[in-house]
ROZAMI-46366 format. One line per 5 residues: number of its first residue (from 0); for each residue y, x, z of C-alpha. Coordinates in pm, 1 decimal. Layout:
N
NUM) Y,X,Z  ...
% end
This chain:
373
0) -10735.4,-2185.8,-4529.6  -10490.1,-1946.5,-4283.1  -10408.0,-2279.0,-4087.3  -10793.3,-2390.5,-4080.5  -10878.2,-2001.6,-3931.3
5) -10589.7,-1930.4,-3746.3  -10843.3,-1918.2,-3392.9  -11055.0,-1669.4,-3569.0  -10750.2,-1448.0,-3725.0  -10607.8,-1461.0,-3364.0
10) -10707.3,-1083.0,-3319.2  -10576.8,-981.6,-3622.4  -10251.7,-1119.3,-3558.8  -10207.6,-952.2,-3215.9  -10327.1,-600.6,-3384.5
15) -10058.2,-624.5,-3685.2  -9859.3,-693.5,-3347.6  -9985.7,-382.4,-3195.0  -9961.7,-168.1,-3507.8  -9558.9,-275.4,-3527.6
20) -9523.0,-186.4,-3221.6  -9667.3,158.2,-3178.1  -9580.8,273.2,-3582.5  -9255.4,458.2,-3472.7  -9454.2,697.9,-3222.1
25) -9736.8,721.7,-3493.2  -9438.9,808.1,-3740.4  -9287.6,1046.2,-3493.5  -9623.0,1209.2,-3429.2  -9710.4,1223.9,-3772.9
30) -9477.4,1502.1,-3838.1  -9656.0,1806.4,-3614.4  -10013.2,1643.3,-3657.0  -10244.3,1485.6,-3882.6  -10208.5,1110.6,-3935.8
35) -10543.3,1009.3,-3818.9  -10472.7,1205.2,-3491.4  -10126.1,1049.6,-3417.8  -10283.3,746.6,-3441.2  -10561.2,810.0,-3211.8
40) -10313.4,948.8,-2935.5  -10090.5,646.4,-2960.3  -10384.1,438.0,-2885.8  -10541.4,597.3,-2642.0  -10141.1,596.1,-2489.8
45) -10090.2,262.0,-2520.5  -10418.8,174.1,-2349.4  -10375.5,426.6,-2077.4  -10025.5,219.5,-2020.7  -10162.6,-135.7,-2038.0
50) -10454.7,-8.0,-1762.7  -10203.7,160.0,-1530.7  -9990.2,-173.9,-1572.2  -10281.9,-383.3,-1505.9  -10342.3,-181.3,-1210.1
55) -10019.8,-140.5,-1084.3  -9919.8,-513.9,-1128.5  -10181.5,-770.6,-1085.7  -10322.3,-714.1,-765.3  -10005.3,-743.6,-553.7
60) -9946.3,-1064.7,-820.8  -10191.9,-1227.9,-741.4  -10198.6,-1138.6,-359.3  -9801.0,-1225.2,-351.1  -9803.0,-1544.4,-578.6
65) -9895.9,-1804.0,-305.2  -9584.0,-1667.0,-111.6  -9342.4,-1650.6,-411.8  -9427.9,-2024.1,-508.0  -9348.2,-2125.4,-124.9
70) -8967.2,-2092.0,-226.7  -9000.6,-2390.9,-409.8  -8892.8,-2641.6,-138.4  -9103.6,-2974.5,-77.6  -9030.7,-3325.4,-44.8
75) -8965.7,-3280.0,352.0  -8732.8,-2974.8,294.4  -8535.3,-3134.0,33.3  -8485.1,-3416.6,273.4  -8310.4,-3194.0,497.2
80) -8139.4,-3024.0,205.5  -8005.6,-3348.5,160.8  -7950.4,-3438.7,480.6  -7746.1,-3133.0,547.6  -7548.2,-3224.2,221.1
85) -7491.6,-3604.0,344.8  -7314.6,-3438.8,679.9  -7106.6,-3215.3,452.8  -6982.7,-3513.2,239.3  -6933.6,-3755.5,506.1
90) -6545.0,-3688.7,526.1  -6550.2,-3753.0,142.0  -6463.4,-4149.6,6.1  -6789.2,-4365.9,4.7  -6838.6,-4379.2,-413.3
95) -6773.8,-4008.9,-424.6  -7011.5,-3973.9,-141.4  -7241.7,-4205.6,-287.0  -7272.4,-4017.8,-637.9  -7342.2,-3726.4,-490.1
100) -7608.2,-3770.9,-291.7  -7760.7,-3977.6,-565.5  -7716.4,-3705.2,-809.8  -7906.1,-3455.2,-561.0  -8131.6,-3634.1,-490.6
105) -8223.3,-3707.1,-820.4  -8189.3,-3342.8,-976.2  -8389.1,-3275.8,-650.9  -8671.2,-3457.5,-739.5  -8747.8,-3410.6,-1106.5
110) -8709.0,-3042.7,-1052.4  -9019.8,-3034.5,-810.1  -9174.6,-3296.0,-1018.3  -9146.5,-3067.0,-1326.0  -9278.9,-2806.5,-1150.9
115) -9577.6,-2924.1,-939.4  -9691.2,-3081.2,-1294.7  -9639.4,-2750.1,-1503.4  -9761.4,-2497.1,-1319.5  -10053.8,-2764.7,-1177.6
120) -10146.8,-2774.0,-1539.6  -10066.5,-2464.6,-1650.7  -10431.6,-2278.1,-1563.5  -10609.0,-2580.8,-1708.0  -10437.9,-2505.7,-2054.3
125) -10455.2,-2193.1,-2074.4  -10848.9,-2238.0,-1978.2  -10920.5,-2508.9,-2253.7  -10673.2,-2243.0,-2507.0  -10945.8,-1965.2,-2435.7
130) -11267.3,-2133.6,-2409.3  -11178.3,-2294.7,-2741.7  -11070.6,-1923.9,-2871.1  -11367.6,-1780.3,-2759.4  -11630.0,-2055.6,-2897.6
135) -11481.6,-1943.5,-3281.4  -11724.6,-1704.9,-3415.5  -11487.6,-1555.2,-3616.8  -11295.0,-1478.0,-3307.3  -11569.1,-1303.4,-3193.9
140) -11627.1,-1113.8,-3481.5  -11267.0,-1056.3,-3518.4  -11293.3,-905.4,-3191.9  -11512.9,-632.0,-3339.5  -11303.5,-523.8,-3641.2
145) -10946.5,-542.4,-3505.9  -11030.0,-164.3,-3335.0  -11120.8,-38.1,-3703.9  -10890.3,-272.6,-3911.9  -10583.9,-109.1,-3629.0
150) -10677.9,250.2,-3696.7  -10669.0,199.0,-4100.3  -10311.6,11.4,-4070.2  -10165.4,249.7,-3895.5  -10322.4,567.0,-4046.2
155) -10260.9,400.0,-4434.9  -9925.0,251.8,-4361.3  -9745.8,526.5,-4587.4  -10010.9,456.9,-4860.3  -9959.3,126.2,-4860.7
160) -9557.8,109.8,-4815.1  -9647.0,299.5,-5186.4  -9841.1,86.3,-5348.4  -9649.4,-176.6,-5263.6  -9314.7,-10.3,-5396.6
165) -9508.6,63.6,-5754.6  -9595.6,-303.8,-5771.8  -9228.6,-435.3,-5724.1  -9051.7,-491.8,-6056.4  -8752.8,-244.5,-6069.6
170) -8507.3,-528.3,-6106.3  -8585.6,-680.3,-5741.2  -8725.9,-389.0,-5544.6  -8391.4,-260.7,-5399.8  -8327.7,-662.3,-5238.0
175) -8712.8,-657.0,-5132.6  -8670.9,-362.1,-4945.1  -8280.7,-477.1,-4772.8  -8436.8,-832.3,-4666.1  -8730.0,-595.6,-4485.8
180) -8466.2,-397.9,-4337.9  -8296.2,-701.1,-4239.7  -8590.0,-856.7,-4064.6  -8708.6,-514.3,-3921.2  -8401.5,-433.2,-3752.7
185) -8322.7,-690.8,-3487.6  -8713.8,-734.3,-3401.1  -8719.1,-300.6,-3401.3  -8411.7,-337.8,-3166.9  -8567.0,-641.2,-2969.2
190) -8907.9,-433.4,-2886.7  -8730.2,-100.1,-2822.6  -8442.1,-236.4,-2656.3  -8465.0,-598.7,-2538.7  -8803.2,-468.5,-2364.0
195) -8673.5,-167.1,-2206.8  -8375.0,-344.8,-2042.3  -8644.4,-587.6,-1896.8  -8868.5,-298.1,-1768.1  -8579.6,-144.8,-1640.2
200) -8458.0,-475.8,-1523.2  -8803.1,-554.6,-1315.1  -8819.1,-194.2,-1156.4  -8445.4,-228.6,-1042.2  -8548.0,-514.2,-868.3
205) -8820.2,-416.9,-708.0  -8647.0,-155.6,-589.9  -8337.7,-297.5,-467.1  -8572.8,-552.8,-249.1  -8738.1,-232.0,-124.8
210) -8424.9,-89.2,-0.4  -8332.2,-406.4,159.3  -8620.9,-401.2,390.7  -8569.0,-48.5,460.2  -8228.2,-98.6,580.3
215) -8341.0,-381.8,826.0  -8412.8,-677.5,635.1  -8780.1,-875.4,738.3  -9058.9,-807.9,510.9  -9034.7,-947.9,147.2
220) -9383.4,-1083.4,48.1  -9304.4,-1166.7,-299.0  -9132.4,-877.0,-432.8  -9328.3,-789.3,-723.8  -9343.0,-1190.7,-838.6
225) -8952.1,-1154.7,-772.3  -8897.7,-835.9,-983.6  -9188.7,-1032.2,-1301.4  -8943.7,-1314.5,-1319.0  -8648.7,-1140.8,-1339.3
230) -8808.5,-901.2,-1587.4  -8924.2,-1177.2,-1828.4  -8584.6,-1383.7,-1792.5  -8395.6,-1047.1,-1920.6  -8524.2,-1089.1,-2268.6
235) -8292.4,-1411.2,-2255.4  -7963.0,-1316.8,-2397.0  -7684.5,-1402.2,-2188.6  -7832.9,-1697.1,-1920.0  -8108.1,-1480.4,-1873.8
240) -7995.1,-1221.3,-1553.0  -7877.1,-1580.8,-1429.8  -8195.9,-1722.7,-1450.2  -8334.3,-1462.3,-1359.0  -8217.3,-1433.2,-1000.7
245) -8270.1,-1821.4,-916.8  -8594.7,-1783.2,-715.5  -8441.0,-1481.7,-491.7  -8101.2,-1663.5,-452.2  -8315.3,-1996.7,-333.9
250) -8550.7,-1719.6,-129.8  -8203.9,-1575.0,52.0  -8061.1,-1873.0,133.0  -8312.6,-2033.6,315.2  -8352.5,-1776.9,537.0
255) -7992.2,-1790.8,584.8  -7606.7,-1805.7,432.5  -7571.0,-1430.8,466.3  -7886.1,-1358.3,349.4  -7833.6,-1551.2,30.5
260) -7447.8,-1382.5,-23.9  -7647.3,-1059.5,-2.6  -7869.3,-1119.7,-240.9  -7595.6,-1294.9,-506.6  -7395.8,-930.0,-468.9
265) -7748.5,-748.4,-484.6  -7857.3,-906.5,-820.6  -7449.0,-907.6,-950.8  -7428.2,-495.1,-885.8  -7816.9,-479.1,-1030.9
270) -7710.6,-641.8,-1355.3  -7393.3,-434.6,-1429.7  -7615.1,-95.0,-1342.7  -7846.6,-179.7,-1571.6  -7576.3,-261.3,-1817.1
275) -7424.6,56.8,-1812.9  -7757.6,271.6,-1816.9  -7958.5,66.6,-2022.7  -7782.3,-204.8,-2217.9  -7486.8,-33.7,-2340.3
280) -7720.9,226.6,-2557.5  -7874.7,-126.5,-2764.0  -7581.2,-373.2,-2698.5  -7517.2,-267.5,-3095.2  -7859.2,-221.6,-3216.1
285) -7925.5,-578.1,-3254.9  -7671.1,-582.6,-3562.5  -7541.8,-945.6,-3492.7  -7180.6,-1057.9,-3534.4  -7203.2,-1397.6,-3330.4
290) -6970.4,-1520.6,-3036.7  -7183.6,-1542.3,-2709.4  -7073.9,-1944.6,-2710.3  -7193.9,-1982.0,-3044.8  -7528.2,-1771.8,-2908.1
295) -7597.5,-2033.8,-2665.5  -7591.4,-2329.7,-2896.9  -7866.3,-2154.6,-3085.8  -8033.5,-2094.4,-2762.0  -8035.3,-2446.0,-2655.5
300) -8145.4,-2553.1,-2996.9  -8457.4,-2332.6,-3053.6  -8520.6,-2392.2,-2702.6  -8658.8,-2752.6,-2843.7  -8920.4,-2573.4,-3080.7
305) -9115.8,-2425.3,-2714.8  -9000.2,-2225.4,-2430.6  -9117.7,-1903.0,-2662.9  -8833.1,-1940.1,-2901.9  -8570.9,-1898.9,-2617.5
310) -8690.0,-1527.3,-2579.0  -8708.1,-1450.1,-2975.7  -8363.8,-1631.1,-3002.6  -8166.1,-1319.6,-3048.6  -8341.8,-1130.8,-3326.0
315) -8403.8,-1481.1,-3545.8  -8027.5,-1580.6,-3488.4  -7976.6,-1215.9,-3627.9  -8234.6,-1216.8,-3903.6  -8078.8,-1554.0,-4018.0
320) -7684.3,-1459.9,-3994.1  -7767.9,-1124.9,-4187.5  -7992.6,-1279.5,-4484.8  -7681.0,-1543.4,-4519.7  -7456.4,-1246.1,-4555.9
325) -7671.8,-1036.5,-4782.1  -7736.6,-1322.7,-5009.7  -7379.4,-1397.4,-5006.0  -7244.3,-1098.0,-5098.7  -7537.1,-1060.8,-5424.1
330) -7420.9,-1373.0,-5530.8  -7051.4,-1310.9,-5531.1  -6825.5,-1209.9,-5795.6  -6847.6,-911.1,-5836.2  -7171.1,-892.7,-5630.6
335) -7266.2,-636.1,-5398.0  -7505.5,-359.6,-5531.5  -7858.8,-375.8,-5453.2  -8006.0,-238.8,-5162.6  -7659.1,-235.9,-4946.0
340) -7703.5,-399.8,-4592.2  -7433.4,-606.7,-4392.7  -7213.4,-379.1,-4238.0  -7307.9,-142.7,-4450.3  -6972.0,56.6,-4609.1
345) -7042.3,-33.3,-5030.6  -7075.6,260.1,-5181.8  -6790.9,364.7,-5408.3  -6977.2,504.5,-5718.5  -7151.8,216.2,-5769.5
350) -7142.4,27.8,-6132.1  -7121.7,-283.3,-5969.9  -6778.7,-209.5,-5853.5  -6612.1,-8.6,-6037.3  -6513.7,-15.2,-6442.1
355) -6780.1,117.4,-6676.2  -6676.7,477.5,-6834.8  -6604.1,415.8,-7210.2  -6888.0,622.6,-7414.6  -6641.3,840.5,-7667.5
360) -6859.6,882.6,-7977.6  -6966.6,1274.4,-8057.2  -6717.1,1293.4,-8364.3  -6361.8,1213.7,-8179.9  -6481.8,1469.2,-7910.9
365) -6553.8,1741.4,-8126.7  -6213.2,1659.2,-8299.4  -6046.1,1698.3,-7951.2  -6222.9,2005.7,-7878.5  -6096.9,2129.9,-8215.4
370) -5766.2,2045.2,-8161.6  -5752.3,2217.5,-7856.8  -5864.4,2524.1,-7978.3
% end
């Protein structure tokens, strides 16, 4: 039945998306103000932002697209890319000069073949995706609840967090509540953190480009398209500042060698001051013990379930690692108490660890006592 209506319970997933994300302000609000009232000023704050970033964003988008999507080169100016390359390699032996032009050419090709398909068909989805949305009447009347199903999720949260907890059986309810943690912490450190080192990411570009034409540099027509992508590629752990700077590299270089150094040593100092300010206060928050090689195997590998999985890689590579542990550690011998989360120090009271104190029956302590006296 959920598969069958997942058009019409659409809105309600992106409002339980909503509610997870604005629950810590409610929470922090909640504690000089009534409930209902926290909740009302974190949506009327989270609306105020979307409508400032709607205003602030899309216009020059869509006025600066065409120009951002012009550094894509066409079949003429990859000819003369690869002409330029075939004068480079000429003093190299004929096969090696041979394979490399055929591999350019090649790589060349599919790339602007992969892209003048995808982003040719890319408005045509995403057209048929909301006209077939929009035809659901449930969507529609989905639409009109979310706004009052929202405000009772987030002003009953505690109340429900309650009722749930009486309705566990005391023999589970400690592991039920450490496999929530478990999950809650790397997507609570993903939203928090993984989002404000893109924000940051996308202003410090946009600024940097700014500066750039202040010091002398022609106009930039595509810096806000410039300072989206990089934004969006910073949720990618590790690849993603590289990937991130591709379109501005491509950008500086065809204006010119020095132009493109610049910008390599622009987006290289960018990254590591963003590091410093931003990433070093979540670099821990994410609570995952995995080599960065081992990262991008992962990476590559949920990368074949849809481009979205790339940017969730990090929190379900952590969610995955730290249920293995937890259950590994209950099921050991001894097993870990209840309740205690990987990387968590065991506490040293606990029965589970230590011997059992031997119950001395009433009579041999009274005889003690007498003794004594």
């Amino acid at each position: 039945m959920i598969w069958q209506t997942r058009e019409a319970l659409f809105p309600f997933i992106l409002g339980g998306v909503i509610a997870y994300i604005l629950l810590p302000l409610v929470n922090f609000l909640d504690r000089v103000m009534p409930r209902f009232l926290a909740v009302l000023i974190s949506l009327v704050i989270m609306v105020g932002g979307l409508a400032l970033i709607i205003y602030a964003l899309i216009p020059p988008l869509f006025s600066q697209a065409p120009a951002f999507l012009q550094l894509l080169p066409d079949r003429a100016e990859i000819q003369q890319s690869l002409d330029r390359l075939r004068g480079v390699v000429e003093t190299l032996p004929a096969p090696t000069r041979e394979a490399i032009l055929r591999i350019s050419l090649s790589v060349s090709t599919t790339l602007r073949q992969y892209f003048d398909q995808n982003l040719g068909a890319l408005p045509n989805v995403l057209v048929t995706f909301l006209i077939g949305i929009f035809n659901s009447i449930g969507f529609i009347l989905g639409l009109l609840i979310v706004p009052a199903w929202l405000l009772n999720v987030l002003k009953d949260q505690p109340k429900g967090i309650a009722t749930l907890n009486n309705a566990l059986p005391a023999s589970i309810r400690k592991d039920f509540w450490a496999l929530a943690k478990i999950i809650d912490r790397p997507l609570r450190a993903f939203v928090s953190g993984q989002f404000l080192l893109a924000i940051a990411t996308g202003i410090a570009v946009y600024l940097a480009l700014t500066i750039l034409e202040m010091l002398g540099w022609p106009v930039i027509n595509y810096k806000v398209p410039l300072a989206l992508w990089a934004a969006v590629f910073a949720l990618i752990p590790e690849i993603g500042p590289y990937l991130g700077a591709i379109p501005a590299v491509l950008g500086g270089f065809i204006r010119g060698p020095q132009e493109g150094v610049t910008i390599i040593g622009v987006y290289i100092l960018l990254h590591y001051l963003v590091n410093q300010l931003v990433g070093s206060r979540i670099e821990n928050r994410m609570t995952l013990r995995l080599h960065p090689v081992m990262l991008l195997i992962f990476l590559v590998a949920l990368g074949q379930l849809g481009f979205f999985w790339i940017f969730l890689a990090t929190p379900v590579v952590s969610i995955l690692l730290n249920l293995f542990l937890y259950l590994n550690g209950r099921l050991s011998n001894p097993p870990l108490p209840a309740g205690v989360l990987p990387g968590q120090p065991v506490p040293k009271t606990s029965e589970s660890l230590s011997e059992p104190a031997r119950r001395i029956p009433l009579s041999y302590r009274r005889s003690r006592a007498a003794r004594r006296s």
